[in-house]
C-alpha positions as CSV (number, residue, x, y, z in Angstrom):
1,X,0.0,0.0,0.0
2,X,2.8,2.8,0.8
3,X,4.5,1.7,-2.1
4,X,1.3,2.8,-4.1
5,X,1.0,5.8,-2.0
6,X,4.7,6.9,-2.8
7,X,4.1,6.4,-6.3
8,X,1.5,8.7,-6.5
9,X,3.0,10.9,-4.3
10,X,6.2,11.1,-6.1
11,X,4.1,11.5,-9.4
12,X,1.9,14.1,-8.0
13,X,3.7,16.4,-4.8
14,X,6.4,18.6,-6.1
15,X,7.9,19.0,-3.0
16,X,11.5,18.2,-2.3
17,X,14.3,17.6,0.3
18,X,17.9,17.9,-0.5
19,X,17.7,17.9,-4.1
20,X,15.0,15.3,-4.5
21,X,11.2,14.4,-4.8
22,X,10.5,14.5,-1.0
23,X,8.1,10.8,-1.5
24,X,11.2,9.4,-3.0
25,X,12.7,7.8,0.5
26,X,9.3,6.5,1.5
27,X,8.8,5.1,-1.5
28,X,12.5,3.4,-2.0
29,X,12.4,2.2,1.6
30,X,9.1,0.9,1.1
31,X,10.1,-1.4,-1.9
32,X,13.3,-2.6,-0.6
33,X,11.6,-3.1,3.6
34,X,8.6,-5.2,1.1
35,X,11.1,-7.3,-0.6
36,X,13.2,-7.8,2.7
37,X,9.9,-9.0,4.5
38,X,9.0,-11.5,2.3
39,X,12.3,-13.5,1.6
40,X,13.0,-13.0,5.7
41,X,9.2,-14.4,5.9
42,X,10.2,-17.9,3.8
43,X,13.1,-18.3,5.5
44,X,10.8,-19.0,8.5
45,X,8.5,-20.9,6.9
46,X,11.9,-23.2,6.1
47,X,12.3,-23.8,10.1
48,X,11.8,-27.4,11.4
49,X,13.6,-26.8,14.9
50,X,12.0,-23.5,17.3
51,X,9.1,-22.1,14.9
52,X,7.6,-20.5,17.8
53,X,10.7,-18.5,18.7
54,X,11.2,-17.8,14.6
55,X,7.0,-16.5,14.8
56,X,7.8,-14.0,18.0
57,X,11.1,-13.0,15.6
58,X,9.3,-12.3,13.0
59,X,7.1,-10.3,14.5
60,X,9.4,-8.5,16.0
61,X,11.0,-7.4,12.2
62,X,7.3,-6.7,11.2
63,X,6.4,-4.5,13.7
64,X,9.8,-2.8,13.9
65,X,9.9,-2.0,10.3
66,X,6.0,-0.7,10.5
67,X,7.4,1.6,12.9
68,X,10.3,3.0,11.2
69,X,8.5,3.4,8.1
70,X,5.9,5.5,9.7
71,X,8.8,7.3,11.1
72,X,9.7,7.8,7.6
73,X,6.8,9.0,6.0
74,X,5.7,11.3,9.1
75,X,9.8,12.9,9.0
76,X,9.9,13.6,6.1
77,X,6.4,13.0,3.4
78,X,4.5,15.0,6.1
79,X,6.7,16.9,8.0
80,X,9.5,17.8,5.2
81,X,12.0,17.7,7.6
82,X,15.5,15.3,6.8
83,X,15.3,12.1,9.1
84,X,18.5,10.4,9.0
85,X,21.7,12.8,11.1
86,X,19.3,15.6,11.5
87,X,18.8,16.6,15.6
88,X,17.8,20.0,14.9
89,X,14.8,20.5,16.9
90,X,13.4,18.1,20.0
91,X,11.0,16.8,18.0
92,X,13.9,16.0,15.1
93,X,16.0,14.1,17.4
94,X,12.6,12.6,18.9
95,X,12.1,11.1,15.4
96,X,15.7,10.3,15.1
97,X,16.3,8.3,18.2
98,X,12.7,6.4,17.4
99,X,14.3,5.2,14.0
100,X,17.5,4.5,15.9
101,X,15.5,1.9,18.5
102,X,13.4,0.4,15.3
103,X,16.7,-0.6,13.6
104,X,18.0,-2.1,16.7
105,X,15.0,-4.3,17.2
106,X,15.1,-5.4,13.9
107,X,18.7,-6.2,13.5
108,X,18.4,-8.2,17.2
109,X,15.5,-10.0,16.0
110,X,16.8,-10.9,12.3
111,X,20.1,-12.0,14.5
112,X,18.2,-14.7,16.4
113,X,16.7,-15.9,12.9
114,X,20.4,-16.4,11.8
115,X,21.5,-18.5,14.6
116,X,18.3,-20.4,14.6
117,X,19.0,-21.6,10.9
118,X,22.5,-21.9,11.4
119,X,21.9,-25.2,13.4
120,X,18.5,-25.8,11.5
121,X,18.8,-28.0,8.7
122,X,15.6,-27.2,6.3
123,X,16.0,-28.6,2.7
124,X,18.4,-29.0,-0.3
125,X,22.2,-28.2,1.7
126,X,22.8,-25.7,-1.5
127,X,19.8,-23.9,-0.5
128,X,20.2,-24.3,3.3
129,X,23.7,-22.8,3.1
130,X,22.7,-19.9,1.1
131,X,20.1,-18.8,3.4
132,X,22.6,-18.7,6.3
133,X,25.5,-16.8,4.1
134,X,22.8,-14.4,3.1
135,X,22.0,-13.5,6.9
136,X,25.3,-13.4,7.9
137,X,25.9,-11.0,5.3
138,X,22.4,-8.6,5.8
139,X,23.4,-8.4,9.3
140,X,26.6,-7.3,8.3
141,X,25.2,-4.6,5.9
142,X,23.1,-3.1,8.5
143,X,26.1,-2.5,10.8
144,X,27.8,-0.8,7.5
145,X,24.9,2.0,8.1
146,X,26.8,3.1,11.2
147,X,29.9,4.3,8.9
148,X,27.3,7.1,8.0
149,X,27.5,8.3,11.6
150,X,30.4,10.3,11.6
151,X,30.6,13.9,11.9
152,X,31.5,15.5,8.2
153,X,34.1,18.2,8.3
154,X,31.7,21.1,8.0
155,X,29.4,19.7,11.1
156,X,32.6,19.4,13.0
157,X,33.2,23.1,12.3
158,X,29.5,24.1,12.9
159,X,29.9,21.9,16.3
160,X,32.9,23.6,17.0
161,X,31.7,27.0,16.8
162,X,28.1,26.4,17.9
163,X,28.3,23.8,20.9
164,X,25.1,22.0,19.4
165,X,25.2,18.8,17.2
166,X,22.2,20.2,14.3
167,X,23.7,17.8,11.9
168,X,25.8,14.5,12.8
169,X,26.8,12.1,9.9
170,X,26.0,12.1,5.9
171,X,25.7,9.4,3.5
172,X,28.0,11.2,1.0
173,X,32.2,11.5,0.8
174,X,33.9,14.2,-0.3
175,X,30.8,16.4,-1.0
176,X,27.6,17.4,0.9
177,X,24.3,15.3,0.7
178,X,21.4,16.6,-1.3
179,X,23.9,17.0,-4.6
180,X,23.6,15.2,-8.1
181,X,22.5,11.9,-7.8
182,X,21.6,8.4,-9.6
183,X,18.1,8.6,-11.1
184,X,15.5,6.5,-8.5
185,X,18.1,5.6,-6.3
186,X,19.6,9.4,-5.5
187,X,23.5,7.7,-5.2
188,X,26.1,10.6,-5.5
189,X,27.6,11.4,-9.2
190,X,30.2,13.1,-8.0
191,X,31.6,11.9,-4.6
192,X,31.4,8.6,-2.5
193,X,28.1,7.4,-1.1
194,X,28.4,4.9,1.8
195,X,24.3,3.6,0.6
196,X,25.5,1.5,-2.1
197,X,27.4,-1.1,0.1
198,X,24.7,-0.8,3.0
199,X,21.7,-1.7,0.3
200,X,23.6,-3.8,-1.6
201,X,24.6,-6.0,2.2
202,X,21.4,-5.7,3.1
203,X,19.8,-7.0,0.1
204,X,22.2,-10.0,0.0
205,X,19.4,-11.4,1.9
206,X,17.4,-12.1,-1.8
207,X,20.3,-12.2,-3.9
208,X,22.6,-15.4,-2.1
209,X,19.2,-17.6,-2.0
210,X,18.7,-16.8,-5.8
211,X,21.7,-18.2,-6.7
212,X,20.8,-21.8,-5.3
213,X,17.2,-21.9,-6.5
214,X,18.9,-20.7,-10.1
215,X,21.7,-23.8,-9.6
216,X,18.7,-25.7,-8.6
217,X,16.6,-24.9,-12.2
218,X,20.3,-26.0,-13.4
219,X,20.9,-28.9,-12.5
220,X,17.2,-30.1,-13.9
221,X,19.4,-29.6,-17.5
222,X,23.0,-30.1,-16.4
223,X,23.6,-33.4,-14.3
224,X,27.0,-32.1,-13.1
225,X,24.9,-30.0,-11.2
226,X,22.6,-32.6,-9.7
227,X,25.2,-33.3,-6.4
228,X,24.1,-31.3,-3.7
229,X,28.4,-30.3,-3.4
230,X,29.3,-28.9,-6.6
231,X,26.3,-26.0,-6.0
232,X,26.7,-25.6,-2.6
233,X,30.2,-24.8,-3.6
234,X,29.2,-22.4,-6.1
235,X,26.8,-21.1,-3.4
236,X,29.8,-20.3,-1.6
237,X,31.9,-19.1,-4.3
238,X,29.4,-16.1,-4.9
239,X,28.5,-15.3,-1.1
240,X,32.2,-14.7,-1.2
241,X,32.1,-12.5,-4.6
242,X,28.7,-10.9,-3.2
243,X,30.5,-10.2,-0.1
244,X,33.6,-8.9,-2.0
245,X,31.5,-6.1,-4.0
246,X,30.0,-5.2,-0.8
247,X,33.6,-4.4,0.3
248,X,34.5,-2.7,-3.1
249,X,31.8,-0.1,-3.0
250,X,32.4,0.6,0.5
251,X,35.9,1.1,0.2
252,X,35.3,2.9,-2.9
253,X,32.8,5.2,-1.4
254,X,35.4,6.1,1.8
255,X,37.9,7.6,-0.8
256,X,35.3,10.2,-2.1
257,X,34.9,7.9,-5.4
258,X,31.0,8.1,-7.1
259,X,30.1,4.6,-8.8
260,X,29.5,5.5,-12.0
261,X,33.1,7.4,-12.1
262,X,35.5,4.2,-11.0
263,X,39.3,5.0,-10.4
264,X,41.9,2.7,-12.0
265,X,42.2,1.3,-8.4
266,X,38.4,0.4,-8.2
267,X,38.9,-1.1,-11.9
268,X,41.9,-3.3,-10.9
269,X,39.9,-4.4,-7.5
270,X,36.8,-5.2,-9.5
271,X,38.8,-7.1,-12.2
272,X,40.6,-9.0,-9.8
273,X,37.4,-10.3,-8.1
274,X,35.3,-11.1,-11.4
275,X,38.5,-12.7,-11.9
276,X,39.3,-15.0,-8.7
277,X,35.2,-16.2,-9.0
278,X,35.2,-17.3,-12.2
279,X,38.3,-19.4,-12.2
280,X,36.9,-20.7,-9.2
281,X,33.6,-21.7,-10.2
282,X,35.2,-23.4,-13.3
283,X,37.5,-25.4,-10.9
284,X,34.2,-26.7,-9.0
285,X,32.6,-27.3,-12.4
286,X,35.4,-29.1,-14.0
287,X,35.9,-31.3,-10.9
288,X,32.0,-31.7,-10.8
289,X,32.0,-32.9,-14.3
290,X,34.9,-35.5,-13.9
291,X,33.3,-36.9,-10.7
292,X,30.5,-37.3,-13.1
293,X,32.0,-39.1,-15.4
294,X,33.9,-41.4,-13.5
295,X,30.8,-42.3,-11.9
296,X,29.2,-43.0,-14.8
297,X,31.9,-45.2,-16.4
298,X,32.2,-47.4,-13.3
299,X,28.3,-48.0,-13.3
């Protein structure tokens, strides 16, 4: 239903904050808290071991991210005030340290959902090990949100000469939030923007498990794929290249570098890990495909 809303808001209310359509954030967060929700809702429908304790977790993340996105639309669709760093006023901060408490219920609750299905055993291991990669790397992204929390040089002057902390962290590096930005997503053009490694962690959550149940379609046409070890190997192989683009935007984000203007640095580091994963997937396929075929020639 937001989503809706924030379409027609965004189509309709010409409003903005820093530079963009002011239904833009609710709208984004709605999709991406939507698509969260239901992937983190099949993963508990996959427990055989503690379903009660996975429903009260689950519920937690529900009502936790009902909250927050209240928060959001009230911030900054009604109010038109920023949300995220902004402790202006009594009633900014009020709305700051609610969405502060929201996160932390959620991430505590999705962290007891990861340990319960790391010694729960639901289903196909390729799959089973993919879900559990894919938490342990969303709960990583969400910690990456605190590298936004740091005082930018010009709120550490403003703090300096005012004695009041208006403004504490930005999701840009190198320039000021609010400035030219991806279309949809608003990512910085011309500087870092410590976002893309937090949503893209975050969203490993979908990404991981799609890998498996795309190995899984596979291995209905390619019987070197049939084993549960060869794609529970690939499963791994690209939790560890997922992981390592995670790291490559947020390190390319600290040194002020936008993603659609890569350094040679950036190239090299992005070569090197398209690299490393395919030669290793072809080692696991090649291997698979002897296996195969020794087994076949001894039946």
């Amino acid at each position: 239903m937001l989503v809706l809303i924030g379409i027609v808001g965004a189509l309709f209310d010409d409003r903005q904050l820093l530079g963009h359509p002011i239904w833009m954030k609710p709208l984004k967060f709605s999709i991406s808290f939507a698509a969260y929700c239901v992937t983190l809702a099949w993963f508990l429908s996959l427990q055989t071991k503690a379903r009660r304790l996975g429903w009260w977790m689950g519920t937690f993340v529900a009502l936790g991210i009902a909250a927050e996105l209240a928060i959001i639309v009230g911030q900054v669709a009604v109010r038109g005030r920023q949300l995220h760093f902004n402790q202006s006023t009594p009633t900014d901060t009020l709305f700051h340290d609610l969405m502060a408490t929201t996160i932390y219920v959620v991430y505590i609750a999705v962290f007891v959902i990861a340990v319960q299905l790391l010694f729960d055993k639901p289903g196909d291991k390729a799959l089973r090990w993919s879900i559990r990669l894919a938490l342990g790397t969303t709960l990583v992204g969400m910690l990456l949100g605190s590298l936004m929390f740091r005082a930018t040089p010009a709120q550490e002057k403003a703090i300096a000469a005012t004695g009041r902390e208006d403004f504490f962290g930005a999701h840009s590096v190198g320039v000021e939030d609010g400035g030219p930005g991806m279309p949809i997503t608003g990512w910085s053009t011309q500087g870092g923007d410590l976002r893309i490694g937090h949503f893209l962690g975050i969203h490993s959550l979908q990404l991981i498990p799609l890998v498996a149940l795309g190995l899984i379609l596979l291995a209905r046409q390619f019987p070197v794929l049939r084993p549960e070890g060869p794609r529970t190997a690939l499963v791994w192989i690209a939790a560890a290249a997922y992981a390592g683009l995670v790291w490559l935007t947020i390190w390319q984000a600290q040194r002020g570098e936008s993603l659609v203007h890569p350094g040679q640095s950036t190239l090299l580091a992005a070569g090197s890990l398209l690299t490393a994963t395919t030669v290793a997937s072809l080692a696991v396929l090649v291997r698979a495909r002897r296996t195969t075929l020794a087994s076949a020639s001894f039946r």
